[in-house]
N, C-alpha and C positions, 0 to 999 in steps of 0.2 A: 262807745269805746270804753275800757275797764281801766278805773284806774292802777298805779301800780301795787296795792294792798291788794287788790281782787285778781290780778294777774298772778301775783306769787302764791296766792292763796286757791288757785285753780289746782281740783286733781287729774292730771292727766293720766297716772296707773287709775285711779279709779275709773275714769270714762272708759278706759279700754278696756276694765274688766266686766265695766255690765254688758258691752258689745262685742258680739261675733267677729271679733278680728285678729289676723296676725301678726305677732309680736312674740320678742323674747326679750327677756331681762337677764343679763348677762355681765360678770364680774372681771374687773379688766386691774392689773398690776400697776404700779408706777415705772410708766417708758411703754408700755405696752401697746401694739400699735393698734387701734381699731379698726379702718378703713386708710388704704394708701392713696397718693397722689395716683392715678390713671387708673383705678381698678372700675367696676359698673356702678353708677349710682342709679341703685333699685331701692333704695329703703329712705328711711330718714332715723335717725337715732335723738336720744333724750336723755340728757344727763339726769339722773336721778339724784345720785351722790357722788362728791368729788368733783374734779375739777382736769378739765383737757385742755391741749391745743391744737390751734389749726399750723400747720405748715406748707410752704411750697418749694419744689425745688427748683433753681432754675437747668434749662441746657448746660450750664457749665459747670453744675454741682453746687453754684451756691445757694443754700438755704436761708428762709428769710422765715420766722412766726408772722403769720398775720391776724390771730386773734386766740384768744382766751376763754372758754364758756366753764360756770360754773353748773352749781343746781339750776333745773328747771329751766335750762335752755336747751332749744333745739341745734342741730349742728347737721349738714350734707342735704338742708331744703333743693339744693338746684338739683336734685331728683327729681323734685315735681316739673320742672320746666322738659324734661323728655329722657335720651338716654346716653346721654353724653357721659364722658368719663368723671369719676370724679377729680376736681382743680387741686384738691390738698390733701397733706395726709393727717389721721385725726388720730393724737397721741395722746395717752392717759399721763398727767402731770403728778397724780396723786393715785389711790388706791381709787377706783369707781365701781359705781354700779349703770348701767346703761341700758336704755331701753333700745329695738332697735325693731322699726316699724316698716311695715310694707309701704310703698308709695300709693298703694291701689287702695289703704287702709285710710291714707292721711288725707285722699283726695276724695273719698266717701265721709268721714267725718268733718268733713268741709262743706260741703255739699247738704250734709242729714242734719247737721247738730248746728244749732247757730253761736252757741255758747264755747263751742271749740272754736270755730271763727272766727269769733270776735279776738278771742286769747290767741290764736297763730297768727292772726293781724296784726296784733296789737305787739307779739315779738319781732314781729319782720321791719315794722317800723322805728320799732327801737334801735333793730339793725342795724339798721338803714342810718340812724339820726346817728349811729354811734362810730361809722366804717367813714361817715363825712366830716366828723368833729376827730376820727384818727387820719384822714388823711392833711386836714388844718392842720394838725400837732406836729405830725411829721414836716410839713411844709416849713411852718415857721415859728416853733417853739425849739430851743437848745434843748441837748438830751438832758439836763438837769431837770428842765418843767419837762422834759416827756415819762423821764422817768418817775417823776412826783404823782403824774397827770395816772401814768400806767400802776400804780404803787394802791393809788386811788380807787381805783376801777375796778382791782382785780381782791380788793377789799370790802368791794360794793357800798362804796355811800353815796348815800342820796338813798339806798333801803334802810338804813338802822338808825334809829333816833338814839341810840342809849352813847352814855359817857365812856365806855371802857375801850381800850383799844382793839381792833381789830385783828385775828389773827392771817398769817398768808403762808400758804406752803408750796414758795416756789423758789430757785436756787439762781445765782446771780447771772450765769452762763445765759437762761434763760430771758432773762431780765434785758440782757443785752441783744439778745435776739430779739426780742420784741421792740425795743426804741431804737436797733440801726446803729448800736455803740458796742466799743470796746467793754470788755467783762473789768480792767481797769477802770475806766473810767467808769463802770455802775458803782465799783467799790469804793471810789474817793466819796461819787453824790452819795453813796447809803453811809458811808463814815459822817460826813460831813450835817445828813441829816439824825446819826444817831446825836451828835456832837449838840445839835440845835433841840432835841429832845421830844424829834419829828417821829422817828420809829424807833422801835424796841428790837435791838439784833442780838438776844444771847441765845443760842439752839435754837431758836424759834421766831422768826417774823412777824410782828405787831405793829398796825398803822395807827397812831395817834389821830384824833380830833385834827390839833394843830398843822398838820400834815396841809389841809387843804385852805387854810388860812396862808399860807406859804404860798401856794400855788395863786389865788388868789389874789396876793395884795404884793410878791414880788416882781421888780421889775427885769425883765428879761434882758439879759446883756448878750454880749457877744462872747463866742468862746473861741480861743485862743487856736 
């Protein structure tokens, strides 16, 4: 199994350029939609640059984000399991670049190349460990540690060793769709963690170090 230095360091446009396969690279706007809730899931797409999300909507109209993918992840795998619709719709959060792969493509370099396999493994499980540590969050952390938790993630640490703050480019509306809160209530916890010197909010969103010492070492209350 690769560790995570060898997984981010995998080229996935290069493997598909030395091999005979189908794919386009394609340049998508901020809101722009890529793939809707019930359209055919025939491909698998690749975020190259930039940053999306996943959404659902329910029967009665209400929308719910259920995940975030940045660089170098994959997004719409449950093409490989057959040809069911696809479950969400995948919206450009930022300006992207995206690959967007045949299924016949990703389950041949499954198959031929062991070195892609190991790396599509190795994201599914991460998946996997990351959809089961968000449904605990949702369960039984307040939206303060969810938003800390989500503020975290979509900053990616646990990848960057260096001292400087992280930047993020996503807007609070959002923010609130993703932890199941009110867009007031994002704006008290991001006042409250600019106030504590957690993030950096002037035009531009920056995660501090300190951010996941919070997360860490505070105790969860109850909220009102």
């Amino acid at each position: 199994m690769q560790s995570n230095a060898e997984q981010r360091s995998f080229d996935v446009m290069g493997l598909l350029a030395q091999h005979n396969t189908r794919w386009t690279l394609s340049k998508y706007r901020k809101n722009q939609t890529v793939y809707a809730q019930g359209d055919p899931a025939d491909s698998v797409f690749y975020v190259h640059r930039g940053t999306v999300k996943l959404s659902v909507i329910s029967k009665l109209g209400k929308e719910a984000i259920v995940a975030i993918r940045g660089p170098d992840e994959f997004c719409g795998e449950g093409a490989l399991t057959g040809k069911a619709p696809r479950l969400a719709t995948m919206t450009a959060v930022s300006p992207c670049e995206i690959l967007r792969v045949e299924k016949e493509t990703i389950v041949r370099l499954l198959h031929q190349n062991e070195e892609f396999a190991d790396y599509f493994l190795t994201h599914l499980l991460t998946r996997t460990a990351r959809v089961e540590a968000d449904l605990v969050d949702q369960l039984f952390n307040s939206s303060e540690m969810r938003l800390a938790r989500a503020l975290l993630l979509l900053a990616n640490y646990g990848n960057d060793s260096g001292l400087a703050p992280l930047p993020i480019t996503i807007n609070q509306e959002t923010l609130a769709e993703m932890i199941g809160a009110t867009r007031s209530r994002v704006n008290f916890f991001m006042n409250k963690f600019r106030r504590l010197g957690l993030i950096n909010y002037n035009g531009k969103l920056e995660v501090q170090k300190g951010l996941l010492n919070f997360v860490l070492n505070e105790r969860p209350h109850l909220e009102p």
